[in-house]
C-alpha positions as a printed NumPy array, in Angstrom:
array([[-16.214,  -2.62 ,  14.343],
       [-12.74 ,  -3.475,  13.237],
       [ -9.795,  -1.795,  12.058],
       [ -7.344,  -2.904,   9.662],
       [ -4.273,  -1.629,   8.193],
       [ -1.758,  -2.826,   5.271],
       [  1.12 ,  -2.331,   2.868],
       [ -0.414,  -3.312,  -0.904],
       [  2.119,  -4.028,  -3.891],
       [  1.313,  -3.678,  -7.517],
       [  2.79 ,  -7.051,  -8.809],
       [  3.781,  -5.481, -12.322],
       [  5.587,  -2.109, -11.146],
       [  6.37 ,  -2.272,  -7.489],
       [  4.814,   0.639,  -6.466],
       [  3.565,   0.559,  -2.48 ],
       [  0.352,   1.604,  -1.216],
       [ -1.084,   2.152,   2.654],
       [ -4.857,   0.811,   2.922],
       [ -6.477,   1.404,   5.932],
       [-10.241,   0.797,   7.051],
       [-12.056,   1.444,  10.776],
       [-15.737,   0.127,  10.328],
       [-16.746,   1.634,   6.864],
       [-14.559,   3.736,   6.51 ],
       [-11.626,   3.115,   3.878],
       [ -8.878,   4.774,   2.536],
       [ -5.752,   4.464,   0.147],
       [ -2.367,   6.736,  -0.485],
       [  0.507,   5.805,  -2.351],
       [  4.043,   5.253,  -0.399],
       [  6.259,   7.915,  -1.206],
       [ 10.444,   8.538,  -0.375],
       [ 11.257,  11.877,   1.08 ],
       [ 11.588,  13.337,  -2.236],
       [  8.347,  12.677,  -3.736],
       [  8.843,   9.679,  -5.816],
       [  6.536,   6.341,  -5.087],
       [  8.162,   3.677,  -2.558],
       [  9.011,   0.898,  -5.563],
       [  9.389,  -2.74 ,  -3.867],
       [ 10.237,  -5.098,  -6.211],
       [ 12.093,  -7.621,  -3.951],
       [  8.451,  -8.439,  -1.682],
       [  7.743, -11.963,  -1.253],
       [  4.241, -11.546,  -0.039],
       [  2.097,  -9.287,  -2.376],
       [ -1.738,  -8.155,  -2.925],
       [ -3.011,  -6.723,  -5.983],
       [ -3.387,  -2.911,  -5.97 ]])
C-alpha cells in the first residue's frame, strides 16, 4: 500500500486544502492561518481542482 500526500487549490477562490491517503484510507481539511481564516493562494502556478 501507498501513501500520498498534497496541497489542492480551488482555481476560482484560492482556498488551500491538505489531502492525504495511506491504502484506503483518505482524508481532506482545509489550510487555515493562525487565526482561523482559510490559507488563500492565488499566486500558485501548479493547481488541482478541489
Amino acid at each position: 500500500m501507498s501513501s500520498r500526500t498534497q496541497i489542492l487549490r480551488d482555481r476560482e477562490t484560492g482556498v488551500c486544502y491538505l489531502q492525504t491517503w495511506d491504502g484506503f484510507a483518505a482524508s481532506i481539511t482545509l489550510l487555515v492561518n493562525a487565526d482561523g481564516s482559510p490559507v488563500v493562494n492565488s499566486q500558485a502556478t501548479e493547481t488541482t481542482d478541489a
